[in-house]
N, C-alpha and C positions, 0 to 999 in steps of 0.2 A: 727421675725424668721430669722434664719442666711443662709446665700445663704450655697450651698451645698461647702462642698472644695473640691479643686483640688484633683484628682487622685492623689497621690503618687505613685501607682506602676506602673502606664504606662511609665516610660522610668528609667532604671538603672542605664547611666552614661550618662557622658557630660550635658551639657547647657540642658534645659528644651526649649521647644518651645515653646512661647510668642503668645497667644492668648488674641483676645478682652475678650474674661471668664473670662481669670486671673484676669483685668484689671476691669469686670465688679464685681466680687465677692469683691474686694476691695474697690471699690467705695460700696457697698451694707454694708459692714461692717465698712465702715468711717462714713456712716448712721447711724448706731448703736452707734457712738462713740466711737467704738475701737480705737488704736494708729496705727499709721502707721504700726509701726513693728508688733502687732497684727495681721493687715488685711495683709500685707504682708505673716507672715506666714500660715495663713486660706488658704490663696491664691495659696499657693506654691513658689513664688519667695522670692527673697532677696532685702532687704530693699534698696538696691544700684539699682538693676535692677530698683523699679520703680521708686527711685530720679533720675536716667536717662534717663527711660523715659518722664517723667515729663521736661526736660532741653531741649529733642529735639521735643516734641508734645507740644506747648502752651497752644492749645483745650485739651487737657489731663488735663495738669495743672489745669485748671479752670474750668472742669469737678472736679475734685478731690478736689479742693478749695470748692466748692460748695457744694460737699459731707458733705467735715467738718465741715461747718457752717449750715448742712439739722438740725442735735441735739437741735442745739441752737433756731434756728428759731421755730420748733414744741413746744420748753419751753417756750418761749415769747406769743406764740398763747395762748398756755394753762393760763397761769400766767394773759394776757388779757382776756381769755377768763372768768379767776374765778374774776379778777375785777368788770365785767360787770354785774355779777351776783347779 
């Protein structure tokens, strides 16, 4: 199931205000194996906003690294898991 997305109409110009939600909905959809610029847009931001977040949060970084590699690890389970059988 996909996390909910951002509000689009709570704010009409300038910068968007960067919460952990944005940040959390992204990571939720990098789970699903969407692309970056997917879960960015789900999210509401811009694909720049979160590669720069990513360059000044390291724990960001490797939260989000981890995300992208949740797809992979759950197919390896599974694919072990129908060996075993």
């Amino acid at each position: 199931m996909l996390p909910k997305p951002a509000n689009e109409n709570q704010r009409t110009s300038g910068r968007p205000k960067l919460s952990e939600e944005h940040f959390r909905i992204v990571e939720e959809c990098l789970k699903l194996d969407c692309t970056i610029e997917e879960a960015c847009i789900y999210a509401g931001i811009t694909p720049t906003t979160y590669y720069n977040h990513r360059k000044q949060d390291p724990d960001f970084a490797l939260r989000m690294d981890r995300a992208r590699d949740f797809p992979k690890m759950v197919a390896r389970a599974a694919v072990q898991k129908r060996i075993r059988q």
